[in-house]
C-alpha positions in Angstrom: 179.1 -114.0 -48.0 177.3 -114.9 -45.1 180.6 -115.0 -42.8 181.3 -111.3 -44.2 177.9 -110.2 -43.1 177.8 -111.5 -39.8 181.2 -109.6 -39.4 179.9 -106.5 -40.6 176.8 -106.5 -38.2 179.4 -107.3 -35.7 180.9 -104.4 -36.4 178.0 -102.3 -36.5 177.2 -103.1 -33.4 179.8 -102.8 -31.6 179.9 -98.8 -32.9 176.2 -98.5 -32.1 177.2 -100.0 -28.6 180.2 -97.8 -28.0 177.9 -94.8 -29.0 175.5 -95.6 -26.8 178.1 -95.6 -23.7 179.5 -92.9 -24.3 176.2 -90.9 -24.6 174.9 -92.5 -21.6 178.3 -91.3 -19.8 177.5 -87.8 -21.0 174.5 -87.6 -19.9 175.4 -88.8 -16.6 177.9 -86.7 -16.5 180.8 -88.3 -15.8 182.9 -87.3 -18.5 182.2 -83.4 -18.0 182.4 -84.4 -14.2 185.9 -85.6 -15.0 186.9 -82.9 -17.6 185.9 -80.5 -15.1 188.6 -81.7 -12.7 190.7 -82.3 -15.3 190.5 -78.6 -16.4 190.9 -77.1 -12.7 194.2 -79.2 -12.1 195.3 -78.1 -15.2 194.7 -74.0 -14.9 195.9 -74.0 -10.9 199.4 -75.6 -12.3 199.3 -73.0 -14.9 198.3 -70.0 -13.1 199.3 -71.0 -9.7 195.9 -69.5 -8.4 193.1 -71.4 -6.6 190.3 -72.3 -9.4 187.1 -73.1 -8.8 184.3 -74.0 -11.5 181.1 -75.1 -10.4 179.4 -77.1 -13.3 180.5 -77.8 -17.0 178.3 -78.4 -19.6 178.1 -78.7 -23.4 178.2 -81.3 -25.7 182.1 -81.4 -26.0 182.1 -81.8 -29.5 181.5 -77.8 -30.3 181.0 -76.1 -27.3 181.5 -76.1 -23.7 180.5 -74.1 -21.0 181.8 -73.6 -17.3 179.4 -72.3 -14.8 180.3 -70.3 -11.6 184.0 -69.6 -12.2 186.5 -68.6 -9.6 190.2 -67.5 -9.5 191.3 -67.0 -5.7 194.8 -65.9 -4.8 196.2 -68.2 -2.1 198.0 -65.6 -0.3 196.1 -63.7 0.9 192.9 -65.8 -0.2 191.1 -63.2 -2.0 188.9 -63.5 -5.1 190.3 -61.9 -8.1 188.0 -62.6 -10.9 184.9 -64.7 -10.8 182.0 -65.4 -14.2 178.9 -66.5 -13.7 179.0 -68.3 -17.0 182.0 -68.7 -19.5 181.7 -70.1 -23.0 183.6 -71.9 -25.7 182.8 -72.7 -29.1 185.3 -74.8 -31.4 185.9 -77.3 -33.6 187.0 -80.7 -31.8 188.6 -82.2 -35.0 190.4 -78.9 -35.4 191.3 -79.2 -31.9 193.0 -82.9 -31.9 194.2 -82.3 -35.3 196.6 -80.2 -33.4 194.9 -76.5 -33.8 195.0 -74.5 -31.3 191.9 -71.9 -32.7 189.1 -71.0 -30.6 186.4 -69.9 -32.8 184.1 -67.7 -29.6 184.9 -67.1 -25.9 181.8 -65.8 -24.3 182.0 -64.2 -20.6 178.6 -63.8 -18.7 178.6 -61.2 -15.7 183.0 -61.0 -14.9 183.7 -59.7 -11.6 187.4 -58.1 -11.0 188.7 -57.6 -7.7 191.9 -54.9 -8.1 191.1 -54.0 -4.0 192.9 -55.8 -1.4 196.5 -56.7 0.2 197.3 -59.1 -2.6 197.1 -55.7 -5.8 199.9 -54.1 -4.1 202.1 -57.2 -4.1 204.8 -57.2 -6.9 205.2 -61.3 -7.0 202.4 -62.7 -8.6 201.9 -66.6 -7.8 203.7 -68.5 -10.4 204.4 -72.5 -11.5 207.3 -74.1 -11.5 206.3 -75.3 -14.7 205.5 -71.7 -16.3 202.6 -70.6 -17.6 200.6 -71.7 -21.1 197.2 -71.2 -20.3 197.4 -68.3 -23.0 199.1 -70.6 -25.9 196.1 -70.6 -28.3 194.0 -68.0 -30.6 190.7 -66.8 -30.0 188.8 -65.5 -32.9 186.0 -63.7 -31.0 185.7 -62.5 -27.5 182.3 -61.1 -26.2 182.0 -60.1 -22.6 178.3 -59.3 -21.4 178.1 -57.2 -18.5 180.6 -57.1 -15.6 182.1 -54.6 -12.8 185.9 -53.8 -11.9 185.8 -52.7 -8.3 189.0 -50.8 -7.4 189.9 -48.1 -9.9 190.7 -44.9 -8.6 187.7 -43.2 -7.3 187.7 -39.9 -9.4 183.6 -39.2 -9.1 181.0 -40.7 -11.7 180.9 -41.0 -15.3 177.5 -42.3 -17.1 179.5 -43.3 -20.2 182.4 -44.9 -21.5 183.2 -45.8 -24.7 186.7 -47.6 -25.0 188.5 -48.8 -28.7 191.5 -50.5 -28.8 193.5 -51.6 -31.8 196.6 -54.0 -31.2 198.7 -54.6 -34.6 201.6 -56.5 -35.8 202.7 -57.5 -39.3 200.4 -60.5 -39.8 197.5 -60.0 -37.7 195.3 -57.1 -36.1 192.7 -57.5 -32.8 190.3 -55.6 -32.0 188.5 -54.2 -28.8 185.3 -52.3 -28.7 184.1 -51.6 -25.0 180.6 -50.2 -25.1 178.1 -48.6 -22.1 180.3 -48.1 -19.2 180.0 -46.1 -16.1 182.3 -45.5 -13.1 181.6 -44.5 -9.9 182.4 -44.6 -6.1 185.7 -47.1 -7.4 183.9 -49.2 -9.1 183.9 -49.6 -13.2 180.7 -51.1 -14.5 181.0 -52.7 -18.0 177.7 -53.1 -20.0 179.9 -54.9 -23.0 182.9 -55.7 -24.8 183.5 -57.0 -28.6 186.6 -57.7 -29.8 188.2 -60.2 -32.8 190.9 -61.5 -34.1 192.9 -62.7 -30.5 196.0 -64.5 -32.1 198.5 -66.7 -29.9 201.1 -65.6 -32.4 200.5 -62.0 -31.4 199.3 -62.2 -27.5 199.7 -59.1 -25.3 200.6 -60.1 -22.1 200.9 -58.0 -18.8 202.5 -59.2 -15.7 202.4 -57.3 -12.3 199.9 -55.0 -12.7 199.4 -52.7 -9.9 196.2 -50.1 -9.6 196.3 -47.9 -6.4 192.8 -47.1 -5.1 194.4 -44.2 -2.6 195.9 -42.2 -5.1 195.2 -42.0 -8.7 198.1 -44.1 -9.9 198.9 -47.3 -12.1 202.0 -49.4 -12.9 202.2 -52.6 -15.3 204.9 -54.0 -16.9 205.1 -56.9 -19.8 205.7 -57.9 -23.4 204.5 -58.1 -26.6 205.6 -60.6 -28.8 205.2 -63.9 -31.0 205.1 -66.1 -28.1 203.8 -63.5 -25.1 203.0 -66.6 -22.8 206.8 -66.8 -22.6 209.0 -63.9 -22.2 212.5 -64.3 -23.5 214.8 -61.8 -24.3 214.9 -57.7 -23.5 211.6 -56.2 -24.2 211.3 -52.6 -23.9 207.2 -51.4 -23.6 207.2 -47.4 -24.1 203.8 -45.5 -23.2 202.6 -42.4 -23.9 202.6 -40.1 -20.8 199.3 -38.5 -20.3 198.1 -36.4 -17.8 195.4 -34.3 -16.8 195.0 -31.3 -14.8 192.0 -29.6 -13.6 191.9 -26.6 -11.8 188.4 -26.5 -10.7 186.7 -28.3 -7.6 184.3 -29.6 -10.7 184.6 -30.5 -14.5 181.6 -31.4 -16.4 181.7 -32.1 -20.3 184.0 -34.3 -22.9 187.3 -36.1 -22.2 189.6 -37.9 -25.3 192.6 -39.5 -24.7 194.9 -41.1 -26.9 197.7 -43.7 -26.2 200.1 -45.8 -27.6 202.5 -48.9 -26.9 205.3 -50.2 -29.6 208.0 -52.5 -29.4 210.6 -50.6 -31.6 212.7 -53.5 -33.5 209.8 -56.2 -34.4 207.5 -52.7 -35.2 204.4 -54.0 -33.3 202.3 -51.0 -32.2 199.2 -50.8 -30.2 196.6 -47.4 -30.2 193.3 -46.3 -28.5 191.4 -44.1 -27.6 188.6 -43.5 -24.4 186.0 -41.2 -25.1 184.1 -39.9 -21.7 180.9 -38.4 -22.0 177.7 -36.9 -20.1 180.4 -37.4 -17.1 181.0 -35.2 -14.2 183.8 -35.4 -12.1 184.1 -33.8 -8.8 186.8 -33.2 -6.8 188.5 -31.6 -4.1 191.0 -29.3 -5.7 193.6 -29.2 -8.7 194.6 -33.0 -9.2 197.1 -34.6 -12.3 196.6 -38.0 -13.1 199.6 -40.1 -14.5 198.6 -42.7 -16.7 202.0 -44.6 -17.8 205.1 -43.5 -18.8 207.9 -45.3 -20.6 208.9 -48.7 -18.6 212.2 -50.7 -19.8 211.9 -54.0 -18.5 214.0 -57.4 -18.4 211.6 -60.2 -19.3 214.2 -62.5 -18.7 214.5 -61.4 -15.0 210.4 -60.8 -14.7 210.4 -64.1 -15.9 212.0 -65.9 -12.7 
């Protein structure tokens, strides 16, 4: 009895003692420290952009947070997307049992770049490995404030409401974009909700092109069950849509509707962007093309 209890409070301490290291590590913070760099080598391999994250934090066992993000291309070095704070909530049990579900992705303050030499370029940077930064679910996405500089500079609009639906058999997502204005180029976001992101069902675009000249934009990319890789012939069709106005100035309501469906697997995605209290000046008649039908090889795209 006596052998069995000295064991067992050998035991316990050695458990209280590992505890208290790793806490003590925590909050030194060398494990985030080394997660941090671990996470950066990681998402540049990926990507094949320059990342930069200034400070994590969390607890790591439900939630992490990465403070004063940035994506840089390398060629030319221009920013392309940089956070002021960006969250994750989740389940570390889930997450080692092999799940790959992200229960909230919260993104404080985004700031897109689409100006610059590097939005006209049709190679994007890519790994050698091939990307997989995508290759897991996110059950809720909320986005709290943000601006888009670079969209076509068609006057000012006080409000924009934006709601996109993305379905498949299986599984539906969700977007609600709420509050935003545009102006002088620049898209302002006050906030976006969306759930129900499923790796099994991931949009991805690749190449996407926005002109800030001329009121023009080009994209091309997949939808499928595993979007992080594209395999096969994958044909995206999109609604053309255009508007024309005849006057120097338009004031009032604008609705548009649009669609994208890959035929055989009978995945379909709809939305619609409601415009109001906007004015819109400009110089003369103008037509703006928003997409038209784009057949692509993913297989080529791919390389």
């Amino acid at each position: 009895m006596k052998t069995r209890r000295k064991i067992s409070i050998v035991v316990l301490a050695f458990f209280i003692l590992l505890g208290s290291s790793v806490t003590v590590l925590i909050w030194t913070g060398w494990v985030t420290e080394q997660l941090r760099l671990f996470a950066v080598r990681k998402l540049e391999e990926s990507t094949g952009f320059q990342i930069e994250i200034e400070r994590l934090s969390g607890n790591l066992v439900r939630d992490l947070a990465a403070e004063g993000v940035r994506v840089i291309h390398p060629e030319p070095p221009e920013t392309l997307f940089q956070a002021d704070r960006v969250a994750l909530k989740y389940d570390i049990l889930d997450l080692l049992l092999g799940s790959k579900d992200v229960k909230c992705v919260t993104i404080e303050s985004p700031y897109v770049n689409l100006n610059g030499d590097w939005s006209t370029r049709r190679e994007a940077p890519t790994s050698q490995e091939g990307s997989k930064i995508l290759d897991f679910s996110i059950q809720s996405l909320e986005v709290n404030g943000g601006i888009v500089e670079g969209v076509p500079d068609v006057g000012a609009v006080d409000s924009i409401d934006l709601h996109l639906s993305i379905s498949s058999a299986n599984n539906e997502i969700e977007f609600t974009i709420i509050r935003c204005s545009m102006n002088a180029g620049a898209l302002e976001v006050k906030s976006i909700v969306s759930q129900g992101i499923y790796h099994q069902n991931t949009l991805t675009i690749k190449n996407f092109q926005l002109a800030t000249d001329a009121s023009r934009a080009e994209l091309t990319g997949s939808i499928g069950p595993d979007a992080v890789h594209l395999d096969g012939e994958i044909e995206l069709e999109l609604k053309e849509i255009s508007y024309v106005f005849p006057r120097p100035q338009l004031s009032g309501t604008v609705h548009s509707v649009f669609s994208v469906r890959k035929e055989r697997e009978g995945r379909s995605a709809n939305g619609s962007i409601f415009l109001s209290r906007g004015e819109i000046d400009v110089a003369g008649p103008w037509r703006v093309l928003v997409a038209h039908s784009i057949p692509t090889s993913a297989q080529s795209r791919s390389t």
